[in-house]
PASEBA-1860 file (N, C-alpha, C; in nm, 3 decimals):
! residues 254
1> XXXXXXXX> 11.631/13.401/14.507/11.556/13.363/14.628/11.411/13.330/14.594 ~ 11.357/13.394/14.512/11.268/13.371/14.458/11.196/13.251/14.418 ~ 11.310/13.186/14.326/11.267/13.069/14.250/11.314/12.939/14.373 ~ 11.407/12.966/14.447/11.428/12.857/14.536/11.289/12.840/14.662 ~ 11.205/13.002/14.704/11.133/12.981/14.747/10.972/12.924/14.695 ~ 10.959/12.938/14.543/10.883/12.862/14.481/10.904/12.748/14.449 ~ 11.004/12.691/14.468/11.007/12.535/14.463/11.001/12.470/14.560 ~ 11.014/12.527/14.683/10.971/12.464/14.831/10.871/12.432/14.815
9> XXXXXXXX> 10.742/12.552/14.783/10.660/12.597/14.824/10.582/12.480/14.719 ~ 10.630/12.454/14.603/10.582/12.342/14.509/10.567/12.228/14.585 ~ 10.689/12.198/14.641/10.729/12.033/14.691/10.635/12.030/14.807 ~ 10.609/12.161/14.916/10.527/12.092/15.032/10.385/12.083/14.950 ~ 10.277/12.149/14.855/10.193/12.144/14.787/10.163/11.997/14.726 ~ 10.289/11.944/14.673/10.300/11.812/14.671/10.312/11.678/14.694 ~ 10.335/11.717/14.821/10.379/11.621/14.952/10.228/11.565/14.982 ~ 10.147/11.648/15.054/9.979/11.602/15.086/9.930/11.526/14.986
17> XXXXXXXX> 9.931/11.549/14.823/9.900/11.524/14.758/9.923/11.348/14.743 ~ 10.052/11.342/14.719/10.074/11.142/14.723/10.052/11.095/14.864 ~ 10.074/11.218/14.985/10.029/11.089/15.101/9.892/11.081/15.087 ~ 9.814/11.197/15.053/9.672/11.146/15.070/9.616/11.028/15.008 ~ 9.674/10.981/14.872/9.618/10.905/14.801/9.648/10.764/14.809 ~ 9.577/10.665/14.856/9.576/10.566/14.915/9.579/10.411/14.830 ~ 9.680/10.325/14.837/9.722/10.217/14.793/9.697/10.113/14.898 ~ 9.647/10.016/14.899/9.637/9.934/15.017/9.553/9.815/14.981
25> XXXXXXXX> 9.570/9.652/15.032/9.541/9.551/14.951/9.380/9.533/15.038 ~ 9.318/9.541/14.996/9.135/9.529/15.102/9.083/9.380/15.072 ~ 9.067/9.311/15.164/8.991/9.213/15.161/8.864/9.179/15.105 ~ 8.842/9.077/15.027/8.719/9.051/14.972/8.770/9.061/14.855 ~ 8.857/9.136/14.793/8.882/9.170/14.644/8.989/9.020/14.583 ~ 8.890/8.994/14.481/8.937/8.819/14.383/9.090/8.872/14.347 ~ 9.179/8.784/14.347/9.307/8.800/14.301/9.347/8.676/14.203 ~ 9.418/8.780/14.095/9.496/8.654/13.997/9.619/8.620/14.078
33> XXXXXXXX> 9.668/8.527/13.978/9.831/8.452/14.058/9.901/8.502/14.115 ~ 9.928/8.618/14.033/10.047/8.684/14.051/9.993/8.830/14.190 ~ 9.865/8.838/14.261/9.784/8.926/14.324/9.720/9.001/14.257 ~ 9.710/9.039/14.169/9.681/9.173/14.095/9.533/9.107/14.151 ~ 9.387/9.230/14.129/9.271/9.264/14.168/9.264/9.183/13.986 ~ 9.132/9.084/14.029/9.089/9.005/13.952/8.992/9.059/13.887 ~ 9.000/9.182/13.783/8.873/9.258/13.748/8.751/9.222/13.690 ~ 8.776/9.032/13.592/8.700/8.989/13.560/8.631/8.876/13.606
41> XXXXXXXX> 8.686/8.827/13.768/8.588/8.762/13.859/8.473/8.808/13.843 ~ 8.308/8.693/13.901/8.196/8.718/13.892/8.191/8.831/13.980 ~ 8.096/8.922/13.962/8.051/8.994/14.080/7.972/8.954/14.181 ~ 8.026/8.990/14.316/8.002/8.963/14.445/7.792/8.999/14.452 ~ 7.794/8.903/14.538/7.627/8.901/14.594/7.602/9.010/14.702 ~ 7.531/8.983/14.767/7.458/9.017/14.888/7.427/8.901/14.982 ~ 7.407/8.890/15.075/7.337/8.774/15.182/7.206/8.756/15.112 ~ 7.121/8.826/15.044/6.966/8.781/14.973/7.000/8.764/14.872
49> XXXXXXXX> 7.136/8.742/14.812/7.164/8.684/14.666/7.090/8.815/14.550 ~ 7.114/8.923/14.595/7.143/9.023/14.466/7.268/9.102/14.443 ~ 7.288/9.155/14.308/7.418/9.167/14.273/7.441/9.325/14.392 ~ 7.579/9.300/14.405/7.639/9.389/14.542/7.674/9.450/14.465 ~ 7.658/9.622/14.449/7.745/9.717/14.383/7.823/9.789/14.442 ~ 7.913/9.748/14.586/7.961/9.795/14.613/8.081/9.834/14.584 ~ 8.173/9.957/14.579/8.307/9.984/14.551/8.318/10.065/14.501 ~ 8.403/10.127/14.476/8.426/10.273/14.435/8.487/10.273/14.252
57> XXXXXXXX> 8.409/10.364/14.204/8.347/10.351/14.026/8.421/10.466/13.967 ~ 8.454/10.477/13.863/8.505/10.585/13.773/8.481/10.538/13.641 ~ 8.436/10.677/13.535/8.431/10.642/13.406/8.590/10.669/13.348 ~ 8.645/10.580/13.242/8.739/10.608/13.175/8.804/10.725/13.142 ~ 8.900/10.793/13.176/8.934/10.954/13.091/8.939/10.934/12.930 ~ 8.822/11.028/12.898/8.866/11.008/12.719/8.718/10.880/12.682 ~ 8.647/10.846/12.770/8.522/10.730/12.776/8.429/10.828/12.652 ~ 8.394/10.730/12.573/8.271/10.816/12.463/8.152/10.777/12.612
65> XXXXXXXX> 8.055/10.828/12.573/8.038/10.957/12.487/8.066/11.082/12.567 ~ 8.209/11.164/12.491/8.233/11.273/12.584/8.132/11.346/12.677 ~ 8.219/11.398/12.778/8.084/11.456/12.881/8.158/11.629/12.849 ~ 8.256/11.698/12.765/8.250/11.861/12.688/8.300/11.843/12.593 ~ 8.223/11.713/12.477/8.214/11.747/12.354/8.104/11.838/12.277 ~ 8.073/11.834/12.145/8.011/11.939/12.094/7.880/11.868/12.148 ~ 7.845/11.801/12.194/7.714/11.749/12.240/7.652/11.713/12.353 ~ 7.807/11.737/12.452/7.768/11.648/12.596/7.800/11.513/12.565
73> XXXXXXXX> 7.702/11.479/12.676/7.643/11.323/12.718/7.542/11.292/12.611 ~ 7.481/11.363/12.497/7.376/11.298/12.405/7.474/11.289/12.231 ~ 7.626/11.304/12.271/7.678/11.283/12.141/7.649/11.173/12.064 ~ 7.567/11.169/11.982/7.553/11.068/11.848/7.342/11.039/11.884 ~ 7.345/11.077/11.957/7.196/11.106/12.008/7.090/11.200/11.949 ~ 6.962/11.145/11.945/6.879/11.241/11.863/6.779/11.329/11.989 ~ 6.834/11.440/12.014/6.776/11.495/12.148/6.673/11.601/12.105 ~ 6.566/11.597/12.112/6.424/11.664/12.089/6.331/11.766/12.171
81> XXXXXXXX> 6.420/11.946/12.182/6.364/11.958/12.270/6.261/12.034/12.254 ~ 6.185/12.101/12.361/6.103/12.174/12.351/6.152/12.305/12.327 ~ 6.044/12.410/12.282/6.184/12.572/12.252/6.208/12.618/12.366 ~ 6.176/12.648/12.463/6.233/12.664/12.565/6.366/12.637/12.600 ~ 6.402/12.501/12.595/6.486/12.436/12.670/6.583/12.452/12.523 ~ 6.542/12.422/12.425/6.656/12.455/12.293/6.719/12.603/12.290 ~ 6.621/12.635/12.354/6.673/12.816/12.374/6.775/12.798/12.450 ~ 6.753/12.751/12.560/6.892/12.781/12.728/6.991/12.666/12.671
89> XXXXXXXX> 6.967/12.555/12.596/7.086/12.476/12.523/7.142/12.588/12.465 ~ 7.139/12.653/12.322/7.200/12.724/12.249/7.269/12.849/12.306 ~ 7.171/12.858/12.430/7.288/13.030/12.485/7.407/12.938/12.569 ~ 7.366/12.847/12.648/7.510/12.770/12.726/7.610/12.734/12.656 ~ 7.563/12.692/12.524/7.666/12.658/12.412/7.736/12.764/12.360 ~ 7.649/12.825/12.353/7.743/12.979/12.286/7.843/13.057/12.410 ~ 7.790/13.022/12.500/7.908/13.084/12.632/8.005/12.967/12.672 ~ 8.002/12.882/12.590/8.142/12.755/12.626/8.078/12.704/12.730
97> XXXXXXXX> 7.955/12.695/12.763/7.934/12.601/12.891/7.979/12.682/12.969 ~ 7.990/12.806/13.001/8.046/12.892/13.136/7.882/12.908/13.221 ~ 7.900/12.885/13.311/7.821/12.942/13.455/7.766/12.815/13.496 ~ 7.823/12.700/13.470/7.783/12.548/13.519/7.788/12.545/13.655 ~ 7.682/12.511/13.741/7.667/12.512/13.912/7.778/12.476/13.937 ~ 7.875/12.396/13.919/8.010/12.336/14.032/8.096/12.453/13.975 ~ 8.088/12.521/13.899/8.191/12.703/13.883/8.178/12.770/14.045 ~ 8.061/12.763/14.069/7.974/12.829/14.188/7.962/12.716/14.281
105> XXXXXXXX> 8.069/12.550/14.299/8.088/12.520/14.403/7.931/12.464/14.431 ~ 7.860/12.461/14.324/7.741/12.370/14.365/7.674/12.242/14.285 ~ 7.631/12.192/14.337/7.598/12.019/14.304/7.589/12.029/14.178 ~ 7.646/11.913/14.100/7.624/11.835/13.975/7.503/11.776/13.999 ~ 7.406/11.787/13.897/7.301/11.664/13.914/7.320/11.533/13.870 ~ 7.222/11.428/13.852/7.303/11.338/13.855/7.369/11.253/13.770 ~ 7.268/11.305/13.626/7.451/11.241/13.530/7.543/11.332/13.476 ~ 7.508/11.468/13.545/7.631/11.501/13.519/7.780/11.521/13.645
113> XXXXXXXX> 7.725/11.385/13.733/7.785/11.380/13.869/7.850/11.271/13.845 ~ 7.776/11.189/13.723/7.857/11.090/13.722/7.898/11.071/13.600 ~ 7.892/11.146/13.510/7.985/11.108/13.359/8.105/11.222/13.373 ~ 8.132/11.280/13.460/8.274/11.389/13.477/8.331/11.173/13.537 ~ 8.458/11.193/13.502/8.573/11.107/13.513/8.630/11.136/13.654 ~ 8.557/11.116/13.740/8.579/11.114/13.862/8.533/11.058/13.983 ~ 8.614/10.962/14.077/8.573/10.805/14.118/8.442/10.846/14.195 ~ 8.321/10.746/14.244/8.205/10.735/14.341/8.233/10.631/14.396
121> XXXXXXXX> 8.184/10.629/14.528/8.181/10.476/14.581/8.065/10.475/14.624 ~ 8.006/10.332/14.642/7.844/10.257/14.627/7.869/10.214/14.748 ~ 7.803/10.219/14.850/7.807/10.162/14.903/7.637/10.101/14.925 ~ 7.640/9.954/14.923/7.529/9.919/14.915/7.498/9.824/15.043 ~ 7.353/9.852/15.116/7.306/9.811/15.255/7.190/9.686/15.217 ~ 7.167/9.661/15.340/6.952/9.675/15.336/6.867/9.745/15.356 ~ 6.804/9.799/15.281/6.704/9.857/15.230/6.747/10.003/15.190 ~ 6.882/10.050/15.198/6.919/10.181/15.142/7.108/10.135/15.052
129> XXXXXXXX> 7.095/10.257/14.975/7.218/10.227/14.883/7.260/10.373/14.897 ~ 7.396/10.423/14.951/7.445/10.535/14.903/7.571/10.574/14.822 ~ 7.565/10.671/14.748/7.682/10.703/14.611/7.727/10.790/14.711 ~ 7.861/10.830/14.726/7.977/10.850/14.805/8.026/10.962/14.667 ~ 8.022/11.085/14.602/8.070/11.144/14.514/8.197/11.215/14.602 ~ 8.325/11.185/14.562/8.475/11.222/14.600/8.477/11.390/14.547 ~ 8.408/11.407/14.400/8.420/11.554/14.391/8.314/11.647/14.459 ~ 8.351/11.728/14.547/8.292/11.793/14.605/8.216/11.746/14.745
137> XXXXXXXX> 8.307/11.645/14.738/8.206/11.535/14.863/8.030/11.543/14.946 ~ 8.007/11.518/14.767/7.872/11.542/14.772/7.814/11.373/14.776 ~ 7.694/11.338/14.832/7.659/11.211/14.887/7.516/11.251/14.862 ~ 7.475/11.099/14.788/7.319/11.060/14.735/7.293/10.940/14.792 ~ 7.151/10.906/14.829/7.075/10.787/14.866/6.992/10.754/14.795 ~ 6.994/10.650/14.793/6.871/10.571/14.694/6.814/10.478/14.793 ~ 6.682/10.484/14.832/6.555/10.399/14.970/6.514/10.302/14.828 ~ 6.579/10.156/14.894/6.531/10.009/14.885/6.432/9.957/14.951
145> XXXXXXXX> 6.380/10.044/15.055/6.308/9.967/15.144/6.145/9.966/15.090 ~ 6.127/10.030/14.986/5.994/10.003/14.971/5.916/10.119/15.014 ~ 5.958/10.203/15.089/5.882/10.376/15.076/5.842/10.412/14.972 ~ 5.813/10.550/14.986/5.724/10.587/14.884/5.746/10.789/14.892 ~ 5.763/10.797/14.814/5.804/10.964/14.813/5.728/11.026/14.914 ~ 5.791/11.082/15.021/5.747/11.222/15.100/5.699/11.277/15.072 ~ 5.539/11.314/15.118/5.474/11.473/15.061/5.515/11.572/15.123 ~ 5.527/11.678/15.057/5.657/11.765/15.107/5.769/11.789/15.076
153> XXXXXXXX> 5.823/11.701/15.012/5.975/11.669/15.025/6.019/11.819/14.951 ~ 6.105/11.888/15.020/6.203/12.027/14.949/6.278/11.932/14.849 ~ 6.259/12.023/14.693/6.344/11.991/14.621/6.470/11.980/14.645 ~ 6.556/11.894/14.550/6.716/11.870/14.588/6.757/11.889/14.471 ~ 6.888/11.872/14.438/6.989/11.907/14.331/6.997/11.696/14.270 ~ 6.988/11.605/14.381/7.021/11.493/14.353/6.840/11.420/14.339 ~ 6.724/11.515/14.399/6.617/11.449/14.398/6.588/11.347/14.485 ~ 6.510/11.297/14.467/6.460/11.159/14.587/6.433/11.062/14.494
161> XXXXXXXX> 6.546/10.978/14.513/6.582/10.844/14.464/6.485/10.693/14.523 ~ 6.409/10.597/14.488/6.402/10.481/14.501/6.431/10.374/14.432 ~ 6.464/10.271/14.508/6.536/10.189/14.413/6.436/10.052/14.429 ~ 6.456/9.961/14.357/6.388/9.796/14.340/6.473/9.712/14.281 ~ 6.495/9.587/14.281/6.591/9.477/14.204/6.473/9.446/14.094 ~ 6.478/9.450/13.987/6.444/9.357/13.882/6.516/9.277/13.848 ~ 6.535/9.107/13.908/6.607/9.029/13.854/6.776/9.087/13.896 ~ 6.878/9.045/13.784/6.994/9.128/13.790/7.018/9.280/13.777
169> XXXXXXXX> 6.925/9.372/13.770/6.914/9.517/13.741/6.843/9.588/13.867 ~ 6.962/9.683/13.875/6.886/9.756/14.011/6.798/9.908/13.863 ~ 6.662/9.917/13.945/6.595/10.054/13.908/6.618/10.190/13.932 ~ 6.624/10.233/13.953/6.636/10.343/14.061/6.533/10.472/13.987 ~ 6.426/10.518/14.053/6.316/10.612/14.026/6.335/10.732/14.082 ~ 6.359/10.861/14.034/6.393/10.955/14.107/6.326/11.095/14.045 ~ 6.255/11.182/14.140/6.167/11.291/14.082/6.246/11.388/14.206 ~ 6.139/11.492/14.211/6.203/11.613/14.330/6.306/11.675/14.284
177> XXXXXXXX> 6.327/11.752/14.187/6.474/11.757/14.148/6.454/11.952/14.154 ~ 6.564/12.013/14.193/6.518/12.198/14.223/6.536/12.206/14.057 ~ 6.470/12.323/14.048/6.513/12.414/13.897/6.601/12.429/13.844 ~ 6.643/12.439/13.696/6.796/12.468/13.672/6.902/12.367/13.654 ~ 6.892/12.298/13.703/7.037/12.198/13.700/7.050/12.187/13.541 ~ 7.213/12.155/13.519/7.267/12.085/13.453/7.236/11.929/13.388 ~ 7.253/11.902/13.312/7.234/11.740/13.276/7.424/11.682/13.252 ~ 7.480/11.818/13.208/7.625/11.782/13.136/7.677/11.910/13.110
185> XXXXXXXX> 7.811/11.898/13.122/7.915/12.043/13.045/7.826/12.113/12.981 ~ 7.757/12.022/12.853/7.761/12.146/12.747/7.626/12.201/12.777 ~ 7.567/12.163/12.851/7.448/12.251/12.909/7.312/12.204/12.884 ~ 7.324/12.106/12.884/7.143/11.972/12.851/7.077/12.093/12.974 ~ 6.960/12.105/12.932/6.912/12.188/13.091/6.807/12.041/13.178 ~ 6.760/12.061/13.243/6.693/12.005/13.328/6.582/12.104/13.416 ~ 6.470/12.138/13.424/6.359/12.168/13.554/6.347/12.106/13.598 ~ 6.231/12.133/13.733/6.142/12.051/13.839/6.095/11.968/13.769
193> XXXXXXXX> 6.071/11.933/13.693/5.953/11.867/13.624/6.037/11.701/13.606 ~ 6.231/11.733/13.583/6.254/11.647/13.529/6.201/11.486/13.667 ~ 6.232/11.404/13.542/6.230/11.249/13.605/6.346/11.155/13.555 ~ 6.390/11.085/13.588/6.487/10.971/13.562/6.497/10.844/13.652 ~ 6.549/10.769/13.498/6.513/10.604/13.550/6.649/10.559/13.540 ~ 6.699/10.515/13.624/6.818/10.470/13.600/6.860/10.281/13.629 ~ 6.912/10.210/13.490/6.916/10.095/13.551/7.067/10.032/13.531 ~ 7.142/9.987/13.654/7.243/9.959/13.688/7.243/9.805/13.690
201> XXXXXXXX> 7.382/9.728/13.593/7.401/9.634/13.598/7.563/9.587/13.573 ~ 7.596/9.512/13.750/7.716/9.523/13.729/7.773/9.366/13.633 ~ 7.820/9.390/13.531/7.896/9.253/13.445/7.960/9.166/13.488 ~ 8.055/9.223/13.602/8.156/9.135/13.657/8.227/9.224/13.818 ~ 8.327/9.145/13.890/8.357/9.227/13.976/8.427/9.390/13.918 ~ 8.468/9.403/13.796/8.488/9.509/13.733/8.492/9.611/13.671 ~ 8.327/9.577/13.650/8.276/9.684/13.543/8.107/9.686/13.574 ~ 8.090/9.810/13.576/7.947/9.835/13.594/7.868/9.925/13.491
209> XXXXXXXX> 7.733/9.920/13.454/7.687/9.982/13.344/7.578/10.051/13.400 ~ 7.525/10.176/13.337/7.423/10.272/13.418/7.405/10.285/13.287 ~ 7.259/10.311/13.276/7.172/10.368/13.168/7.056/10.460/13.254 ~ 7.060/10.563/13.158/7.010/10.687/13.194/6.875/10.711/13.124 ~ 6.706/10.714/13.179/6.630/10.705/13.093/6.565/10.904/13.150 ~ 6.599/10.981/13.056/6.618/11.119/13.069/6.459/11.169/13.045 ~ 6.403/11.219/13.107/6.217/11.241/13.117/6.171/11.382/13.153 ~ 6.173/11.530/13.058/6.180/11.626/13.145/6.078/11.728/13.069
217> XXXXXXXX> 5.925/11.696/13.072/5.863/11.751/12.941/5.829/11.907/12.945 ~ 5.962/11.988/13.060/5.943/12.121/12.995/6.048/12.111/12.926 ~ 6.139/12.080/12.908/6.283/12.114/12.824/6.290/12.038/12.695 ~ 6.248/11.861/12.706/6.271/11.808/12.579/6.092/11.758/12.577 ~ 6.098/11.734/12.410/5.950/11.706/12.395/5.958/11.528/12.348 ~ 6.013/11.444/12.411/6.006/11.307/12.471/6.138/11.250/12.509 ~ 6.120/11.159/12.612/6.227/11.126/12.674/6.351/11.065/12.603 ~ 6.481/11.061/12.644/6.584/11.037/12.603/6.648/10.961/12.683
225> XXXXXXXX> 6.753/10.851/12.635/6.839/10.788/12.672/7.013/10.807/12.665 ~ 7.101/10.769/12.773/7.208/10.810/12.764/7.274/10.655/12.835 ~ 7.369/10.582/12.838/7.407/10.515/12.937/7.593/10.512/12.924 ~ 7.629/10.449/13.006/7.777/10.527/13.038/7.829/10.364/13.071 ~ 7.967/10.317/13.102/8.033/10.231/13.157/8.137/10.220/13.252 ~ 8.113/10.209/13.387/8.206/10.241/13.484/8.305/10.136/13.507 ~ 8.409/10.183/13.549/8.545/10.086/13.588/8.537/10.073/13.738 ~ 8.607/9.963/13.817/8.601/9.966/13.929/8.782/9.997/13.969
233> XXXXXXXX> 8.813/10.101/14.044/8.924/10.124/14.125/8.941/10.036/14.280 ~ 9.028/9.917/14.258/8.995/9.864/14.351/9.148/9.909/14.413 ~ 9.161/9.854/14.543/9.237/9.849/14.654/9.327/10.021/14.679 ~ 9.198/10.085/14.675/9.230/10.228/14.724/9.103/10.248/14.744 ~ 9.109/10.449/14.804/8.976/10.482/14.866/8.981/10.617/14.831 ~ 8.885/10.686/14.855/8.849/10.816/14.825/8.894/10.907/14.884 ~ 8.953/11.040/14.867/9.039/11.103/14.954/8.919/11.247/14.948 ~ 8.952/11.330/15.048/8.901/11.457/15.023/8.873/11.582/14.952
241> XXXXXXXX> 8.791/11.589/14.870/8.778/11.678/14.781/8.728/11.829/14.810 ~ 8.798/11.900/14.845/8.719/12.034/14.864/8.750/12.111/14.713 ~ 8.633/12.204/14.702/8.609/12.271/14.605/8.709/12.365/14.576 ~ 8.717/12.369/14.433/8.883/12.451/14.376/8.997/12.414/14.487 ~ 9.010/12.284/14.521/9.151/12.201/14.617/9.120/12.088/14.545 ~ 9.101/12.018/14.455/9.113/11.895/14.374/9.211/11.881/14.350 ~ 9.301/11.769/14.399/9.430/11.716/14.375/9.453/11.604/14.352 ~ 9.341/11.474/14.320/9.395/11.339/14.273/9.379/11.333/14.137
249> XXXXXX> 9.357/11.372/14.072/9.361/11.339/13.920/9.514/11.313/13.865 ~ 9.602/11.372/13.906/9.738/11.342/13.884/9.756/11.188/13.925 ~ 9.728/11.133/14.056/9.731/11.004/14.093/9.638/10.903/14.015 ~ 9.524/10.918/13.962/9.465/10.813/13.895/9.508/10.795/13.777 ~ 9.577/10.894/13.669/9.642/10.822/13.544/9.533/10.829/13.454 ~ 9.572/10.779/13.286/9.541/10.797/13.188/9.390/10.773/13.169
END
């Protein structure tokens, strides 16, 4: 009785799981002959003729540069820190990366929100852009409009983002960030202090590139670079992620 009632109990567990996850053909998306999503069509504009990053992004499973290899996100990287911050590297390393904020159900910062292998969607406006994060359904803004940082502003886990077009490259300038965070698994640390520049350029309707310009002069003693390559998941959407209930990774594949 036992085992027949654990296999019910499997199959309804499983059931939510494929209906939630969504297949469906969306308009706007380039198609080859045969329909398939045209991944290497140009990428789509905007009405003011800058590149549209809209759509929902994932890095490769298995994408260098690992995000819990022996290095993180700075594998093959020459990372320079201050002792401080080489100190809280070497004890996180020595505890396997255990006590990482999303253990405790709290925010990834932000590349390590976005080099975990798990989809975002962009949705991009006028004068604001927001990242849509599926894990933990946590949500960031980046102000296009030409503002200017809040005095005041309470620190955040994601910071206060602005963005500008240079040409084909969006900027994005972001300070305000709380104490503590993460940079990656293996435990890059980050303070208040940190800063990051981030510049996004999408190649084609398929592929988008983020480079990470890493700025944090209590932890490292000069700034560092990291950049990553995202895939686009087209003709599906983001399903609900609650914390320790993550169930699409089975549906997205290798």
């Amino acid at each position: 009785m036992g085992v027949v009632v654990g296999v019910v109990l499997g199959l309804l567990l499983a059931y939510p799981a494929s209906a939630q996850w969504l297949k469906l053909s969306l308009p706007g998306t380039p198609r080859t002959a045969d329909g398939s999503p045209d991944l290497a069509a140009p990428a789509p504009r905007t009405a003011d003729g800058t590149p549209d990053l809209s759509g929902i992004w994932m890095r490769p499973r298995g994408a260098k540069p690992p995000t819990g290899g022996a290095d993180g996100i700075a594998s093959g990287l020459e990372v320079v820190f201050q002792p401080p911050g080489a100190a809280l590297y070497k004890e996180r390393g020595d505890n396997g990366g255990r006590g990482t904020p999303s253990q405790r159900c709290l925010p990834h910062g932000i590349t390590k929100a976005m080099s975990v292998p798990e989809p975002f969607k962009i949705v991009q406006t006028t004068g604001l852009i927001v990242i849509l994060h599926e894990e933990f359904n946590h949500y960031r803004q980046i102000y296009t409009d030409g503002r200017r940082v809040p005095a005041g502003r309470a620190p955040a886990y994601f910071g206060y983002s602005l963005g500008r077009w240079d040409g084909e490259t969006l900027l994005v300038d972001t300070t305000g960030f709380v104490d503590g965070t993460w940079l990656d698994f293996r435990g890059h640390p980050a303070t208040d202090a940190l800063h990051i520049v981030e510049r996004y350029q999408r190649r084609d309707f398929g592929h988008l590139d983020v480079r990470f310009t890493i700025d944090d002069p209590k932890a490292y003693a000069r700034p560092w670079d990291v950049g990553f390559g995202f895939g686009l998941l087209p003709d599906t959407e983001l399903i609900e992620h609650i914390c320790e209930n993550e169930r699409d990774a089975q549906h997205i594949g290798g």
